[in-house]
C-alpha positions in Angstrom: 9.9 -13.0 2.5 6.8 -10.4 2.5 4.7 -10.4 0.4 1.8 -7.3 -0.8 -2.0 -8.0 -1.1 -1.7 -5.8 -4.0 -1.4 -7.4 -7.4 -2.2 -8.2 -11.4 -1.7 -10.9 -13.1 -2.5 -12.2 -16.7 -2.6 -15.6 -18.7 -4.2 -16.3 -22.0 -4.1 -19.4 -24.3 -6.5 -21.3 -27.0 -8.7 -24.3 -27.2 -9.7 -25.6 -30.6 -10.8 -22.2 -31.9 -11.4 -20.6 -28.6 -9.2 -18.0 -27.3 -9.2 -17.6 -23.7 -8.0 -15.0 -21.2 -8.2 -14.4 -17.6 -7.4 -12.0 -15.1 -7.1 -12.1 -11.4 -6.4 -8.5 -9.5 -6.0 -8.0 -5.6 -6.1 -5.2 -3.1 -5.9 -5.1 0.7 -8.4 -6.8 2.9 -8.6 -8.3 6.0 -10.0 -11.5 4.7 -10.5 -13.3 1.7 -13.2 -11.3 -0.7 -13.4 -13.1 -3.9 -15.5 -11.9 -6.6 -15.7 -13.6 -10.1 -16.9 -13.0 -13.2 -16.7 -15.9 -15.8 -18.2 -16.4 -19.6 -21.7 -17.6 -19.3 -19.8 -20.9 -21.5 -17.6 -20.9 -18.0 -20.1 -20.6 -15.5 -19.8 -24.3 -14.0 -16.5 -24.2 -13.8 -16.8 -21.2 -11.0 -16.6 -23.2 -7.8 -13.2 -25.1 -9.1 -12.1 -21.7 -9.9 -12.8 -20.0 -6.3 -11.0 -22.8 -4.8 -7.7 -22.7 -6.9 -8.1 -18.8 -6.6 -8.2 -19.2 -2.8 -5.7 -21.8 -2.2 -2.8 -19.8 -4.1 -3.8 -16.3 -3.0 -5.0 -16.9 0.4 -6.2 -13.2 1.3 -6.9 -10.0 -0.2 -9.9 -8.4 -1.8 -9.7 -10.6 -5.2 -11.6 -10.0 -8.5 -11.1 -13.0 -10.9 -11.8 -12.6 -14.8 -12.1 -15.3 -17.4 -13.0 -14.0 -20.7 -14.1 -16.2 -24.5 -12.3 -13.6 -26.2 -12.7 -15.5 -29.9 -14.5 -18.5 -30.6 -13.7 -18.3 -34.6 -16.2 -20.8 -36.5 -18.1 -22.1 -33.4 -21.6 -21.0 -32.9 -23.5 -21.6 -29.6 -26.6 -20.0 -30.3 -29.2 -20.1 -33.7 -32.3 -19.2 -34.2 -35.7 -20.7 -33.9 -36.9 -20.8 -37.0 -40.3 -22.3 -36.8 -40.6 -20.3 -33.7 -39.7 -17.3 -35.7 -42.6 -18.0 -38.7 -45.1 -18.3 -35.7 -44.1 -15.3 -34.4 -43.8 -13.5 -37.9 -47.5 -14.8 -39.0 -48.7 -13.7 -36.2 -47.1 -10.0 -36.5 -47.8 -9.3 -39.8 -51.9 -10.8 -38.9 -52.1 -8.0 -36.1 -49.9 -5.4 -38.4 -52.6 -6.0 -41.2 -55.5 -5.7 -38.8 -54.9 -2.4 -37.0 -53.1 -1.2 -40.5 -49.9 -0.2 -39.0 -47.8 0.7 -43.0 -44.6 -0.9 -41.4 -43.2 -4.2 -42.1 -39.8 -4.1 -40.4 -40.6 -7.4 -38.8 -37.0 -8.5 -38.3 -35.6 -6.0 -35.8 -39.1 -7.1 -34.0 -38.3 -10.7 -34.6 -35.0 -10.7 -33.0 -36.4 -9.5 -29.9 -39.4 -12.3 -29.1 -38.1 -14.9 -26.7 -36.9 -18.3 -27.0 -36.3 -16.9 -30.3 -32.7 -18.0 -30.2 -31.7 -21.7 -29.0 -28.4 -22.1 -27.2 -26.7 -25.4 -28.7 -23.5 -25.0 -26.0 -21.7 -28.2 -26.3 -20.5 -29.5 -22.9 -17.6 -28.7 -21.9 -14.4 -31.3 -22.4 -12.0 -32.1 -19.7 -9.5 -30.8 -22.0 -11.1 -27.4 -22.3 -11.7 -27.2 -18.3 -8.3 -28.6 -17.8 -7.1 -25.2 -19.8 -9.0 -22.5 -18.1 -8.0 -23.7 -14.9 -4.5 -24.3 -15.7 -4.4 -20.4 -16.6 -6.4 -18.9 -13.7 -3.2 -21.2 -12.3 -1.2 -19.1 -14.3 -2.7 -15.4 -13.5 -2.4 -16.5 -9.9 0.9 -17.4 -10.0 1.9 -14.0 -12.5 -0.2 -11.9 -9.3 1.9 -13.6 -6.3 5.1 -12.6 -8.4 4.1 -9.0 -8.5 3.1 -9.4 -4.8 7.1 -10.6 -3.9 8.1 -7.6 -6.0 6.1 -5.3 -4.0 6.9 -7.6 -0.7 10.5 -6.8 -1.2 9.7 -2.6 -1.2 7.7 -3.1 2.2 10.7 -5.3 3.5 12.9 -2.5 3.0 10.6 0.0 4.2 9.6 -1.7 7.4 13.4 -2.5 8.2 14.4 1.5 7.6 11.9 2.3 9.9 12.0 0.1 12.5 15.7 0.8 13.0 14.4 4.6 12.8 12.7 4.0 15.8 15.9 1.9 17.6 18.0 4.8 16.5 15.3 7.3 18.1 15.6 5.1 21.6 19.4 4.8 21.8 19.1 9.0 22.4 16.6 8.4 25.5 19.6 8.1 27.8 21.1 11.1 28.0 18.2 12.8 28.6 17.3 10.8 31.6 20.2 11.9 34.3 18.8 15.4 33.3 15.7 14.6 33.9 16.2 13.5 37.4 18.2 16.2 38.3 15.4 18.5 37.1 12.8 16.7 39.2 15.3 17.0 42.2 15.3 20.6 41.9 11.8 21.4 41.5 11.0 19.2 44.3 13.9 20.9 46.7 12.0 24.4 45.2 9.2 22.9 46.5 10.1 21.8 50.0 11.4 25.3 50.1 8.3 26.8 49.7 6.3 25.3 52.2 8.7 24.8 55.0 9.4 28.4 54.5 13.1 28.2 54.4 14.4 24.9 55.4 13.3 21.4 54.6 14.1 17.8 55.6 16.8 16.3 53.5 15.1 12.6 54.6 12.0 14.1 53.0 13.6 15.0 49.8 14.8 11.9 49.2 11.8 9.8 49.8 10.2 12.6 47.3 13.1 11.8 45.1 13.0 8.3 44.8 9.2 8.1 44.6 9.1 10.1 41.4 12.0 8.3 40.3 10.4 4.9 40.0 7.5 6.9 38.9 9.1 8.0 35.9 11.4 5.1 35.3 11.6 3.8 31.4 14.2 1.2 31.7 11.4 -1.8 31.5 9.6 0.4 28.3 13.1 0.9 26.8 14.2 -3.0 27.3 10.3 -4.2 25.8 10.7 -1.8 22.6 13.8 -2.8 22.1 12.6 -6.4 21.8 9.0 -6.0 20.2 11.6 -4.1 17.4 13.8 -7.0 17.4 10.6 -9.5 17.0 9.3 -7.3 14.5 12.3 -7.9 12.0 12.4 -11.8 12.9 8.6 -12.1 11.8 8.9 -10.2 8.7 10.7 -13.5 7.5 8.6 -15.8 7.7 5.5 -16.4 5.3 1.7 -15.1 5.7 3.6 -12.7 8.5 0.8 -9.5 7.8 -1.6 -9.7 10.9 1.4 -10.9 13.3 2.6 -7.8 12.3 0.0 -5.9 13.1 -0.6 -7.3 16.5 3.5 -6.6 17.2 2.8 -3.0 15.9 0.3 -2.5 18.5 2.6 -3.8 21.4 5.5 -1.2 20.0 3.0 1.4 20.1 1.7 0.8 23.5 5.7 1.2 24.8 6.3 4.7 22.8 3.5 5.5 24.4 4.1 5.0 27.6 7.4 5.9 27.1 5.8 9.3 26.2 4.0 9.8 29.2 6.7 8.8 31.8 9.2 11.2 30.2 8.1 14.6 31.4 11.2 16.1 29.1 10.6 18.3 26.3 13.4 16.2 24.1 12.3 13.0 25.2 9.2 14.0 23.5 10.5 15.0 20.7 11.6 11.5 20.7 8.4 9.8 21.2 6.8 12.0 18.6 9.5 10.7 15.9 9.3 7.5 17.0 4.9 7.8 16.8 5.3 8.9 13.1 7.8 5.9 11.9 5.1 3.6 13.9 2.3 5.2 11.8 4.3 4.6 8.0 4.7 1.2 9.4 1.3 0.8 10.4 -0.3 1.7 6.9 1.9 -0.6 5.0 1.3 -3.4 7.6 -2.4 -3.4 6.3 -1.8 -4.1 3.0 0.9 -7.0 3.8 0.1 -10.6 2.7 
């Protein structure tokens, strides 16, 4: 089954008194572009993230988001209080000095450095064991709405593929006209120079020349079957840049279809055909 590059997905849960969120989003991308942003409390657990992250999503341009919405009673952080008299003597020495009337010293205070100490506990393995378990859980809620999605482009890619095998099965009829078109502007031709009267031999060396010239049967029979192997691949997992090398191969056939035709409905045809391979070609990029 397909699957999108595009995607959401969400997971929260507690630890103790911590509540913890995070979010993982995709778009399109050739590669794998991971970007993370974790809580400062988080921060070593990053590379253990980036690997789960990559090993469930495999590509796409990924932003991953784990947020410490609530820690309740716990307090990581207090204050330096005999760093905080040193710095206060010191203020109000320098305040008296140059005779400065205000003695807001706390809003000051607050400010200094190393004024607040951070008493971060390390982490457990119960509390790493959680996060990761729901970055786990976001991935997984992200490739669900990436199947979702995969199942629109399945349809999509199957309507308009068989657009373009409904667009080829009309070639035919056009092509006996064709030839008998070139057959009489060549016979015109002949006429013209030999003033008159031409040799029949010589028309039909002309004839078959331009013939094989503008043959499609090989085109026709090599877009049938890059349409055909386009359907088989969409079936089968990670399928996005095979895809888009099979894309290339139908275009190069509509196109050379296009230039053998020399028939103003064939063209028509080729055009038609050119603008299903385009839809298909923009939702190709953004397919897992």
């Amino acid at each position: 089954m397909l699957m999108s590059m595009t995607g959401f997905g969400r997971a929260s849960g507690t630890f103790e008194s911590k509540k913890i969120s995070v979010e993982v989003r995709s778009l399109n991308s050739k590669g794998l572009d991971l970007n993370a942003r974790l809580h400062n409390y988080y921060k070593e657990l990053e590379p253990l993230a980036r690997k789960q992250v990559t090993e469930q999503l495999e590509r796409g341009k990924i932003d991953l988001t784990i947020n410490l919405d609530s820690t309740g009673d716990s307090k990581t952080y207090s204050i330096n209080a005999d760093l905080a008299k040193a710095y206060f003597k010191d203020l109000k020495s320098i305040n008296d000095e140059i005779g400065n009337t205000t003695e807001d010293y706390l809003s000051v205070l607050l400010r200094m450095p190393e004024i607040f100490v951070n008493e971060r506990e390390e982490l457990s393995e119960g509390e790493k064991q959680t996060v990761l378990k729901l970055v786990g859980e976001a991935c997984g809620k992200l490739n669900e709405f990436r199947r979702q999605e995969g199942m629109a482009l399945e349809k999509e890619f199957t309507e308009r593929i068989e657009g373009i095998r409904t667009l080829l099965t009309e070639v035919p009829k056009y092509e006996q006209e064709r030839i008998e078109t070139v057959r009489e502007r060549i016979r015109k031709g002949l006429e013209d120079i030999s003033a008159g009267g031409y040799d029949d031999n010589r028309l039909e060396q002309e004839l078959i020349y331009y013939i094989e010239k503008l043959d499609v049967s090989e085109e026709k029979m090599r877009l049938a079957n890059h349409l055909d192997y386009f359907l088989e691949t969409m079936k089968t997992p990670g399928a996005g840049k095979k895809l888009g090398f099979i894309s290339q191969e139908i275009g190069r056939e509509i196109n050379t279809l296009g230039s053998k035709s020399n028939h103003a409905e064939m063209q028509k045809l080729v055009v038609d055909m050119k603008d299903n391979l385009e839809k298909i070609k923009e939702q190709v990029l953004n397919t897992l």
